[in-house]
C-alpha positions in Angstrom: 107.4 -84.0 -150.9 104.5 -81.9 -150.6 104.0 -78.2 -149.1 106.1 -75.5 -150.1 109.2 -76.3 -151.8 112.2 -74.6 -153.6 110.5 -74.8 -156.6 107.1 -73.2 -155.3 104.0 -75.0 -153.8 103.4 -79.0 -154.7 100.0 -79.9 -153.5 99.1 -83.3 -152.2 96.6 -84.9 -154.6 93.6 -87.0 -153.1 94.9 -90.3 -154.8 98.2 -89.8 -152.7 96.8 -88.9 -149.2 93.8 -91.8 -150.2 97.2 -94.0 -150.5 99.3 -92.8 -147.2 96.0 -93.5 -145.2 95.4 -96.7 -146.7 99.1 -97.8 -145.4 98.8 -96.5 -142.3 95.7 -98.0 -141.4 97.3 -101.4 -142.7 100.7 -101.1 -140.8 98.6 -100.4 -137.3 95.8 -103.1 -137.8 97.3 -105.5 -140.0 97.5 -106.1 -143.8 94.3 -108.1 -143.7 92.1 -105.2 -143.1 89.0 -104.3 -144.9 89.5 -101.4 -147.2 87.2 -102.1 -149.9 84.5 -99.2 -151.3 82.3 -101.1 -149.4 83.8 -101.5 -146.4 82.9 -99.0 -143.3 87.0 -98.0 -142.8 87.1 -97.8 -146.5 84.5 -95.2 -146.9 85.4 -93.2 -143.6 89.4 -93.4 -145.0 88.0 -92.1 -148.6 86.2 -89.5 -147.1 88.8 -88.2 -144.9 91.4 -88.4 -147.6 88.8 -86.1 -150.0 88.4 -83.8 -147.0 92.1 -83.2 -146.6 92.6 -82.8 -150.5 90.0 -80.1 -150.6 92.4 -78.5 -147.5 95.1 -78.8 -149.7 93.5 -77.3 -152.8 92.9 -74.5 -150.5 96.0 -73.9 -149.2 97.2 -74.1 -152.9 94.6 -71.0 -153.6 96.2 -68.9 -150.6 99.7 -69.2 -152.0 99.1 -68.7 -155.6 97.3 -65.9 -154.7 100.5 -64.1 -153.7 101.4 -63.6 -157.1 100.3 -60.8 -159.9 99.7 -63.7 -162.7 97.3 -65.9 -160.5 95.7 -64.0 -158.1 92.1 -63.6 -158.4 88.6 -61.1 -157.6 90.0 -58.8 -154.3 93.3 -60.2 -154.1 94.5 -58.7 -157.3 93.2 -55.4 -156.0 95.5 -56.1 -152.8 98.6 -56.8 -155.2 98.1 -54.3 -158.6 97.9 -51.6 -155.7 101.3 -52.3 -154.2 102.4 -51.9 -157.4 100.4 -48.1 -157.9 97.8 -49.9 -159.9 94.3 -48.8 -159.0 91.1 -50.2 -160.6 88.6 -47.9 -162.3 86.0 -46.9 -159.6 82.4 -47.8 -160.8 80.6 -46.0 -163.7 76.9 -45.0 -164.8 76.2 -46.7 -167.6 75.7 -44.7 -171.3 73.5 -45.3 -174.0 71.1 -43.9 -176.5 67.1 -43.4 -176.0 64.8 -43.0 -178.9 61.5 -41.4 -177.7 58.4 -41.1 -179.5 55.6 -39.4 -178.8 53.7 -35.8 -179.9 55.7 -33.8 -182.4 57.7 -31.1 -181.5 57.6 -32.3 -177.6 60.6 -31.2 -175.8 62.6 -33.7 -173.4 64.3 -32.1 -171.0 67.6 -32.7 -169.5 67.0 -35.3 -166.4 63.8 -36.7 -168.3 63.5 -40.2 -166.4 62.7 -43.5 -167.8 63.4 -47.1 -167.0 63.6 -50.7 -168.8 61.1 -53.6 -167.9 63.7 -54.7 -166.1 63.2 -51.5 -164.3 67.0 -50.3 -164.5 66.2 -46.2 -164.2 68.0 -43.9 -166.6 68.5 -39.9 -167.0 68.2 -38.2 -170.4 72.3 -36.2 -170.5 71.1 -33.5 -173.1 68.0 -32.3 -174.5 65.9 -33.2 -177.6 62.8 -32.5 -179.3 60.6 -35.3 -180.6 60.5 -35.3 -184.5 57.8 -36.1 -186.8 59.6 -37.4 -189.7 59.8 -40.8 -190.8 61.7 -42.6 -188.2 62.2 -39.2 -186.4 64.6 -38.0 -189.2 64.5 -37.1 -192.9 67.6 -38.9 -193.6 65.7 -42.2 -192.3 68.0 -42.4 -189.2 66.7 -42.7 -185.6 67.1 -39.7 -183.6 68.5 -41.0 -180.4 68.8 -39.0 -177.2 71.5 -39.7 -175.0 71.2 -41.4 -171.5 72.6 -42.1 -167.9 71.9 -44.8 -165.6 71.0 -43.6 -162.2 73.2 -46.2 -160.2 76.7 -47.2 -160.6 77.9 -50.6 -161.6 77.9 -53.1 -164.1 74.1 -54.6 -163.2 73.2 -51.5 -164.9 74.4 -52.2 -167.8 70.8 -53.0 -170.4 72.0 -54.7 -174.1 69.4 -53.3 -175.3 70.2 -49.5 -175.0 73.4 -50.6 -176.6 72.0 -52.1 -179.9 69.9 -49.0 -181.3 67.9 -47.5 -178.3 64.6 -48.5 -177.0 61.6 -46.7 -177.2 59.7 -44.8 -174.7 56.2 -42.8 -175.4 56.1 -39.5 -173.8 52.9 -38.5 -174.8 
């Protein structure tokens, strides 16, 4: 038996619906008909039975998404929230920003740049561009710190992430 059932939802699979068409179309025009792959009946059964297993995949969807464990995208939204569970709204992305340029140059606070991608970004807090070897007497990379200027994960650049990219501000 397919459908729901006291142990939860039992979908009917296309070999099984493929079958119960194949029987009725024997018991109403007799067990000499046609069915091959290459038969027109055939083809038209095999491609109603596949249409009505894709139904039933569906409807299989719709009830597991009822549940916390399966559900899926929106749906789990619709059924953490019952339950006081509220995603994260979305974020501006962080990173670091190495600049180089004239010495002793000052980059303000809301200093703009963007990627090649051309995902924008705001310098958070202020720097000064350093002459030193690599921008630091200890050999480490100054980095300034950055903000995208859009929320969301397509804002997200690997790049920024690994150890900064480099902008001129000459």
């Amino acid at each position: 038996m397919a459908g729901i059932t006291k142990f939860g939802f039992e979908r009917k699979r296309y070999a099984d619906i493929e079958k119960e068409m194949f029987l009725s179309a024997k018991e109403k025009w007799g067990e000499e008909i046609n069915l091959s792959e290459k038969s027109a009946l055939g083809i038209l059964l095999r491609i109603f039975a596949w249409s009505i297993a894709k139904i039933w995949q569906l409807g299989e969807s719709i009830y597991f998404q009822s549940f916390l464990r399966y559900a899926e995208g929106i749906q789990l939204d619709y059924i953490a929230e019952r339950g006081g569970i509220k995603r994260f709204p979305k974020a501006k992305s962080k990173g670091k920003l190495i600049i180089r340029g004239n010495t002793g140059k000052e980059v303000y606070r809301g200093f703009q740049v963007r990627t090649e991608s051309g995902k924008e970004y705001q310098v958070t807090r202020p720097g000064v561009i350093s002459g030193k070897r690599n921008g630091c007497s200890s050999g480490r990379k100054p980095a300034m710190w950055l903000r995208a200027k859009c929320r969301g994960w397509r804002n997200n650049d690997s790049q920024l992430s690994r150890d900064g990219d480099y902008f001129s501000n000459k």
